[in-house]
C-alpha positions in Angstrom: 101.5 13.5 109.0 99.3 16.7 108.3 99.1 19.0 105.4 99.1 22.5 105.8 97.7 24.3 103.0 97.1 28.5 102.6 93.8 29.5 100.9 93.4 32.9 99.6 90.9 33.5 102.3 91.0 30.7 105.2 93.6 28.3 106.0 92.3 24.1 105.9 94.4 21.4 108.1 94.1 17.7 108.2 92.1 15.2 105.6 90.4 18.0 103.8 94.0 19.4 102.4 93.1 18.1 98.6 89.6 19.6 98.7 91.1 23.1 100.5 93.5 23.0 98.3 90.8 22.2 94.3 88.5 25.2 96.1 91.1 27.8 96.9 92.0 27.7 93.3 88.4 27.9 92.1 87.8 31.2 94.8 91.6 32.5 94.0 90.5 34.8 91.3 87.2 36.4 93.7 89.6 36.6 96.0 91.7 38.5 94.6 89.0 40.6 92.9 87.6 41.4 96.6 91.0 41.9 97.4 91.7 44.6 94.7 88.0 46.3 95.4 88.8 46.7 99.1 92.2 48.5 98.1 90.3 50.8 95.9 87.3 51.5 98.6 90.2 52.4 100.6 92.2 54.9 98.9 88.8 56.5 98.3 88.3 57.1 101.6 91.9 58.3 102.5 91.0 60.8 99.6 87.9 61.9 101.2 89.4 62.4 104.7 92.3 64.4 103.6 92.4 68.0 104.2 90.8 69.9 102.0 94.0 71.9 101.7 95.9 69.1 101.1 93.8 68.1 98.2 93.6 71.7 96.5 97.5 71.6 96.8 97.9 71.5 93.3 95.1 74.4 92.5 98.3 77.2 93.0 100.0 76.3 90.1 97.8 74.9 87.7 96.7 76.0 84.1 93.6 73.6 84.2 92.6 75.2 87.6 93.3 78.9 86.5 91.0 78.5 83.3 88.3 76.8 84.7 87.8 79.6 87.3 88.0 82.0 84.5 85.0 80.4 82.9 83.3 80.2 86.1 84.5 83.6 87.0 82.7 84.9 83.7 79.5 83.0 83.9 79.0 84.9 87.4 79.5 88.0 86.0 77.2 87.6 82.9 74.4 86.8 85.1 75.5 89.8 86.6 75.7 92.0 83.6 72.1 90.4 81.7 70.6 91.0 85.2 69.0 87.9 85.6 68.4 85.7 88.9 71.9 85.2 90.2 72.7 81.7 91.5 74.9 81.4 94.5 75.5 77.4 93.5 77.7 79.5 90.5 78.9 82.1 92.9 80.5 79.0 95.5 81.9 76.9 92.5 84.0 80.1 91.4 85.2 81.2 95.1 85.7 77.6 95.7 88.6 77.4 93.6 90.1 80.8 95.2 89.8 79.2 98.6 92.0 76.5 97.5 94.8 78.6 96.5 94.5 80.7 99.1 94.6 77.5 101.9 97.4 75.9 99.2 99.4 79.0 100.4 98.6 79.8 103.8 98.9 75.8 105.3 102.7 76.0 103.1 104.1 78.5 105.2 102.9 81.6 103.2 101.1 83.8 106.5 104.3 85.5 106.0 104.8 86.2 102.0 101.2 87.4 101.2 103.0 89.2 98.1 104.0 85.8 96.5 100.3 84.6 97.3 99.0 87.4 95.9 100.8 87.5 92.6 99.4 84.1 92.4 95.9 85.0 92.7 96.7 87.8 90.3 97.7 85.1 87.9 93.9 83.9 87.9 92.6 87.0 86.5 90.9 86.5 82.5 93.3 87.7 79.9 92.1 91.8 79.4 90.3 91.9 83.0 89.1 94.8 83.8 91.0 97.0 86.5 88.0 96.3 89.0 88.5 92.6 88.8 90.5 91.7 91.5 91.7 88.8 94.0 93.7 89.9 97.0 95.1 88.4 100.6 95.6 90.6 103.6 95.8 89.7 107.5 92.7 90.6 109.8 95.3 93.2 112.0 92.5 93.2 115.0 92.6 89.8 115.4 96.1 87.5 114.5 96.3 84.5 112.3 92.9 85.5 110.5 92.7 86.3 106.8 90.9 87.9 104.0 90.1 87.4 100.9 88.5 89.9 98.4 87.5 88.9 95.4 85.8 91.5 93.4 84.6 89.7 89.4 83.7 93.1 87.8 83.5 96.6 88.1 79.3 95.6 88.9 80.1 92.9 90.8 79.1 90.6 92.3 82.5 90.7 95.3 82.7 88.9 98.4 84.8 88.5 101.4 86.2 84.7 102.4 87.8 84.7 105.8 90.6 82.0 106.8 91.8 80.9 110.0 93.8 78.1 111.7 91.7 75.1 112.6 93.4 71.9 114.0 96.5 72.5 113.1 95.6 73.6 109.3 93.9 76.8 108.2 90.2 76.3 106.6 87.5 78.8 105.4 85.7 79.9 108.4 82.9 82.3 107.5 82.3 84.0 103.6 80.3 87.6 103.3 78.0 87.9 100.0 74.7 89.0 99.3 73.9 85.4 99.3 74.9 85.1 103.0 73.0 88.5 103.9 71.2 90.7 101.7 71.7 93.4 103.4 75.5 94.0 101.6 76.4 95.7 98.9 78.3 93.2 96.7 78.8 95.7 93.6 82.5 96.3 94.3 83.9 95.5 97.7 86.6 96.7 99.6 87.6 95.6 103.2 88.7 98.4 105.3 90.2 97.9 108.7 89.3 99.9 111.5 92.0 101.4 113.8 91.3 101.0 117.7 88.9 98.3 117.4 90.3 95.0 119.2 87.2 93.1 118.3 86.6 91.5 114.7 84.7 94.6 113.4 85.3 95.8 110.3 84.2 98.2 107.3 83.1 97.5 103.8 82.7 99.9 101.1 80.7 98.9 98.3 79.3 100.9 95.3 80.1 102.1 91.8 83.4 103.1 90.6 82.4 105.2 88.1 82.4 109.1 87.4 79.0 108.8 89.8 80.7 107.7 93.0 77.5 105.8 94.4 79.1 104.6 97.7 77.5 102.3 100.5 79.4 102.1 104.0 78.8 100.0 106.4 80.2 98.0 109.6 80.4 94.6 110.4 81.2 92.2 113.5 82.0 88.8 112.9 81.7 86.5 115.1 81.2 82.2 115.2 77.0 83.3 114.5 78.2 85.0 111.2 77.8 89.3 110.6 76.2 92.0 112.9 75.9 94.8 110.7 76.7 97.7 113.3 76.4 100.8 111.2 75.6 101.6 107.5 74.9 104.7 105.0 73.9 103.6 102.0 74.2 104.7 98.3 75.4 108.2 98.7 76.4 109.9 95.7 79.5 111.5 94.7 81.1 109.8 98.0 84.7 109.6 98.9 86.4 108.6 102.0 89.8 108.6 104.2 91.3 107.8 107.3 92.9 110.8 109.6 94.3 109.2 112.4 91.6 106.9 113.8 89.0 108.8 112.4 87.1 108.4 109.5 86.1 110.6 107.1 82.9 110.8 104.6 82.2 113.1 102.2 79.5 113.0 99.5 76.8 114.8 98.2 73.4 115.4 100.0 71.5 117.6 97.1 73.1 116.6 94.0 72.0 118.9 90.4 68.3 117.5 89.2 69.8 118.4 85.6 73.4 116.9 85.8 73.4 114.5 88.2 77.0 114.8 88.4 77.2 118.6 89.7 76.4 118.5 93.5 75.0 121.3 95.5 75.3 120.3 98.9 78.0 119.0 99.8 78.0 116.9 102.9 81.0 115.7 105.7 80.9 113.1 108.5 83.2 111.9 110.8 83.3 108.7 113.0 85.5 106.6 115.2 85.7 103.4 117.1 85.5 104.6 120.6 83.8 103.0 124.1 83.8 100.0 122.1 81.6 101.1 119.7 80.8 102.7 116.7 79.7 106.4 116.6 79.9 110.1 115.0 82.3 112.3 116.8 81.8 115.2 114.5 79.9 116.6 112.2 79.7 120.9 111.2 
């Protein structure tokens, strides 16, 4: 007659059953330490390979989420206002959490309900924000399925654009605009501008100070899997406005502005361009 005894680890048959059996109790408790390790190892890992969407799920609706971006949110902006060495590690850790309510949204259904997403980016802005700081969702209309995020900290900036698009099934960040990511823009206050006409990702900016000066900076950007082609750009004209008429686009702004009252101009200057022959050029200008 044989024995048949179960060891944590390894089964034993035969004349060794008594000895199987003295040393499964003495490696029982490893065992089961090993045992309880692996489980941990594992759900680590499942953690790590989820979706990054999946895992900032939570990030929509939380109060822990909301005021840590706040404080985030404010350190960027008073390295900002003390005009010291900006740090884009700072910059990241603050958009970061914005990207995972904006992904929280878009991979639950929201492409559709931008208004709902939006009033809960609103919800992340600090208690008294200025009217310059602001968080705001819109569809790329040239090219379906991508997004945009603005996110503007301050009147002074810094601001940045985060685009989204479907990836595998689930929307992820796909390319970010700030001065980090090219110097060449002007990250004081942003504003994304789509351009009528053009089928291609191309797109405008408008940058500069919102103030009683009017300090604009306009330029034109492709995107594309390399990152930005900046196509066009006027930079820091004073007592600049703009508007769309049709597909055209209008500049006005100052070319000789008062050397006593900076304010007063006395040349005023207008430009017009479009997005025609698959580019972008002047059509007009008296």
């Amino acid at each position: 007659m044989t024995t048949r005894e179960r060891l944590p680890c390894h089964s034993s048959t035969g004349h060794w059953s008594l000895i199987a059996g003295r040393l499964g109790n003495m490696l029982r408790p490893f065992c089961e330490r090993f045992r309880r390790t692996v489980a941990v190892a594992l759900l680590c890992a499942a953690c790590l390979a989820a979706p990054r969407w999946l895992v900032a799920q939570d990030q929509a609706t939380s109060p822990p989420w909301r005021e840590e971006f706040r404080q985030r949110s404010a350190a960027v902006v008073a390295d900002r206002e003390a005009e010291v060495e900006e740090s884009s590690v700072k910059l990241e850790a603050a958009l970061s959490i914005l990207d995972g309510v904006v992904l929280a949204g878009l991979n639950s259904g929201q492409t559709s309900d931008l208004a709902g997403l939006n009033q809960t980016l609103r919800e992340y802005l600090a208690a008294g924000s200025p009217l310059a700081e602001e968080y705001s969702l819109q569809p790329f209309q040239a090219t379906p399925g991508l997004f945009v995020l603005t996110a503007n900290f301050s009147p002074i900036g810094p601001g940045a654009l985060r685009f989204y698009a479907r990836h595998a099934g689930n929307f992820r960040l796909v390319s970010s605009l700030t001065r980090f990511a090219d110097s060449r823009l002007d990250d004081s206050f942003i504003r994304f501008v789509p351009i009528p006409e053009a089928w291609q990702a191309v797109f405008l900016t408008v940058s500069g100070r919102t103030d009683r000066w009017r300090t604009g900076t306009f330029a034109v950007w492709r995107l594309s899997e390399g990152g930005f082609s900046l196509l066009w750009e006027r930079e820091a004209l004073p007592l600049s406005e703009y508007r769309w008429q049709g597909n055209r686009f209008i500049l006005d702004y100052c070319a000789e502005t008062d050397e006593q009252k900076a304010s007063v101009c006395r040349r005023p200057a207008h430009e017009v361009y479009a997005w025609t022959d698959n580019r972008w050029q002047e059509v007009s200008s008296p």
